[in-house]
N, C-alpha and C positions, 0 to 999 in steps of 0.2 A: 632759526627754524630749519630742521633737517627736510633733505627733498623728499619729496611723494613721490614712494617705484613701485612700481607693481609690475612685477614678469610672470607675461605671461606664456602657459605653457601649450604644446597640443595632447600632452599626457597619454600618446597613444603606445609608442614605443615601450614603455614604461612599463605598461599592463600587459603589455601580446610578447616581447623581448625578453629571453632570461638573461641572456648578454648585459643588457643593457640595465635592465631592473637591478640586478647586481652590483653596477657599475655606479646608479641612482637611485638604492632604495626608495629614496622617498621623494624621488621625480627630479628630473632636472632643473625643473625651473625653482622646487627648494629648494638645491644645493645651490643657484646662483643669486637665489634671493637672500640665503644662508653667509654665501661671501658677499654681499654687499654690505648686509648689516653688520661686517666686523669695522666697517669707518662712521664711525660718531654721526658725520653730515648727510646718511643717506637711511630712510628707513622704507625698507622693501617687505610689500606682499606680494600674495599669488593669485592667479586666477588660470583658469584651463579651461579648455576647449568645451567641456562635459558641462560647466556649471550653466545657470539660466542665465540667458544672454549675454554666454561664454566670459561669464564673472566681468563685463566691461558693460553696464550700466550707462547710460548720460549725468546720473550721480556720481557715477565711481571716477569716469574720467572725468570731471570737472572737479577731482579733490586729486586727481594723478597731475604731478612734474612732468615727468618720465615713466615709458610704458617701454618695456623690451619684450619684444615678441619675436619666439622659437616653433616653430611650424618646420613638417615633413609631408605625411602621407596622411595629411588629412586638410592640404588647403581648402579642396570645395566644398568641406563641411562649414567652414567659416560663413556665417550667416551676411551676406551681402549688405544687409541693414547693419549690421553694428561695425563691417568695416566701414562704409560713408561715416558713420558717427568717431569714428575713429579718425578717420579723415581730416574732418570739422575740428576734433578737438586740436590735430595736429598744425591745422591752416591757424589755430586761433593762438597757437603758441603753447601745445604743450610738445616734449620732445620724444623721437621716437627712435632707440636702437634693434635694427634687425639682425637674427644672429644666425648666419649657416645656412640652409634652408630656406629659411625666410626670405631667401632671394625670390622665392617663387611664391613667396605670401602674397594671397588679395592688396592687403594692404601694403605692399612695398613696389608692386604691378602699377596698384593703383598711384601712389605718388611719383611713380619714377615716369611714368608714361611710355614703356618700352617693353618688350618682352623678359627682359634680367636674366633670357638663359647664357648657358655657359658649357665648357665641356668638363667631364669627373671622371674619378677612377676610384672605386674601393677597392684598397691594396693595404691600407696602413703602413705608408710611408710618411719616409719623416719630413716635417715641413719645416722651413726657416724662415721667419718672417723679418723684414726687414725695416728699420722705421727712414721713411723718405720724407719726415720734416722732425728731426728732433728738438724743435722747442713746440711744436703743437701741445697743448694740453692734457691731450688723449694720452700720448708718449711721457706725460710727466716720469719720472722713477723707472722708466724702460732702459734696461741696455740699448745699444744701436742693431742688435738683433738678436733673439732668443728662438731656439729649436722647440717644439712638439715632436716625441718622439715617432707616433701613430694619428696618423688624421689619413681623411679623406681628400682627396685630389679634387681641387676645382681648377677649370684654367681658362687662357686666355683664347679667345674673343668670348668678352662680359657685358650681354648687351645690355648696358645702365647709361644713362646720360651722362655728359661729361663731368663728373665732379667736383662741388668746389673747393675739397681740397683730397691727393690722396697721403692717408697718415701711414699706412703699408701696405707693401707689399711682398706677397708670399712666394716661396721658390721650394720646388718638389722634390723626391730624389727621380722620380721621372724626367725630370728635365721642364718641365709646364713651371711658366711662372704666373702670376692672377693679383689684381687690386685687391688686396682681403681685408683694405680696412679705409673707407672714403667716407665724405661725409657732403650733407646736403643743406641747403632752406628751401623750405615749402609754406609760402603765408609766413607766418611770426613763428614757426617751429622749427627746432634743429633734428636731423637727420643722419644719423650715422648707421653704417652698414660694417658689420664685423665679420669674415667667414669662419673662421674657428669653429668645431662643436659636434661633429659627428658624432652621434650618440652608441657608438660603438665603443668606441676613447675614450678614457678619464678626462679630456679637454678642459672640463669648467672647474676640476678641481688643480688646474695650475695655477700656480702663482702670479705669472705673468698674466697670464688670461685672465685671469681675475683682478689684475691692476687695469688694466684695458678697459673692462666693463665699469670697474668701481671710477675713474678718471671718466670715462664717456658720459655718464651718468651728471658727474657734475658738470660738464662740455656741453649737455643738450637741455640743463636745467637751464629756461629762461624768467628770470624773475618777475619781468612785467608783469601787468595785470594781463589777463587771457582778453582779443579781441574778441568781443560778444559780434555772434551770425557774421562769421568771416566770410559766407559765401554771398551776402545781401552783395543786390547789385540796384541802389535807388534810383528813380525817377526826379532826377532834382528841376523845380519849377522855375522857370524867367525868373522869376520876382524875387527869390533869393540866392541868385547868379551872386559870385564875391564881385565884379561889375555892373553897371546896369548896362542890359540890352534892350533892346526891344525884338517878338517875335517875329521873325521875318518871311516865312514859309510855313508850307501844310506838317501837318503831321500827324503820324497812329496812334499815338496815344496822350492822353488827357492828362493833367497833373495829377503825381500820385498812382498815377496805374502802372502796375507792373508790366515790364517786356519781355517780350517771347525770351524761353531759353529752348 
């Protein structure tokens, strides 16, 4: 069974950018759904910002693997409600890579618990990315580091939590170096975070950059079945304690009733 991808995009840049439109005729988030499906074991659709309920359904994400989401100047449009559901699907085991930007998505704010800013520089300078565990997965088929001739500057201090693992890290011709590629668990879901992608660059149509994504992609597919209401927090009664006890004190609520959140 090939994995369920769906990237999605913000589709703004795309329509208002001649730069960019040029660079992505037909949107970014096709041209990276475009190189996924050149490997047999991943079939990728799209979804953007614009469609009803920015094409991310609670149908659509409980038939999604893998979701990669590309966001810039348009996070606070991101409906609050369908990032919680994104959320959920991700606590319950489906995977999610952020790409560029998306440091400052709803939904990567929301998983990481921290603000995720960072400092930049648009210059189009060259970046070199370095791999700091070469048997990770991610780096399958990577050199031990590959140049971007034109990218945007992000640097360090990245306020992300400490990562459980990082796969690279990037170095400027500025001099700024930056984690541009870490990864996470949240609930039964994997987490990977890529910086690459200014959508000024050709970024998504490199070779390597697109090893990166198609490899993260099988890295955050988790097979299991999906934890059903990963966020339930039950009430469990005396009487089907894995011990027996007996009740020994008062308390607020009755078997079976829900507690404060």
């Amino acid at each position: 069974m090939t994995i369920r991808t769906v990237v999605w995009g913000e589709n703004v840049h795309e329509q208002k950018n001649k730069v960019v439109a040029g660079i992505y005729p037909n949107g970014m988030h096709n041209c990276i759904a475009d190189a996924l499906n050149k490997d047999a074991n991943i079939s990728a659709t799209t979804a953007v910002l614009q469609d009803p309920e920015h094409g991310l359904t609670k149908e659509r994400l409980d038939q999604t693997d893998v979701l990669l989401w590309w966001g810039h100047a348009a996070h606070g449009d991101v409906s609050d409600e369908v990032v919680e559901r994104v959320a959920e699907a991700v606590w319950s085991g489906m995977g999610l890579i952020v790409l560029h930007s998306g440091h400052f998505a709803k939904i990567f704010k929301r998983l990481m618990g921290t603000p995720c800013n960072l400092t930049w520089r648009e210059a189009g300078e060259r970046e070199r990315l370095w791999l700091t565990s070469r048997n990770h997965p991610i780096a399958a088929g990577l050199p031990d580091s590959f140049e971007l001739e034109n990218e945007e500057m992000y640097g360090e201090p990245f306020g992300i939590p400490e990562p459980l693992e990082t796969v690279f890290i990037s170095w400027f011709q500025g001099g700024e170096v930056f984690r541009s590629g870490v990864t996470y668990k949240r609930g039964a879901g994997n987490v990977f975070y890529f910086r690459p992608g200014h959508e000024t660059y050709p970024t998504y149509h490199d070779a390597n950059v697109q090893k990166v994504l198609s490899n993260a992609v099988k890295w955050a597919y988790n097979p299991a079945a999906r934890i059903a209401n990963p966020t339930d927090a039950p009430n469990v009664p005396v009487d089907v304690a894995p011990e027996k006890i007996e009740e020994r004190g008062p308390r607020l609520h009755h078997d079976g009733e829900e507690g404060f959140r």
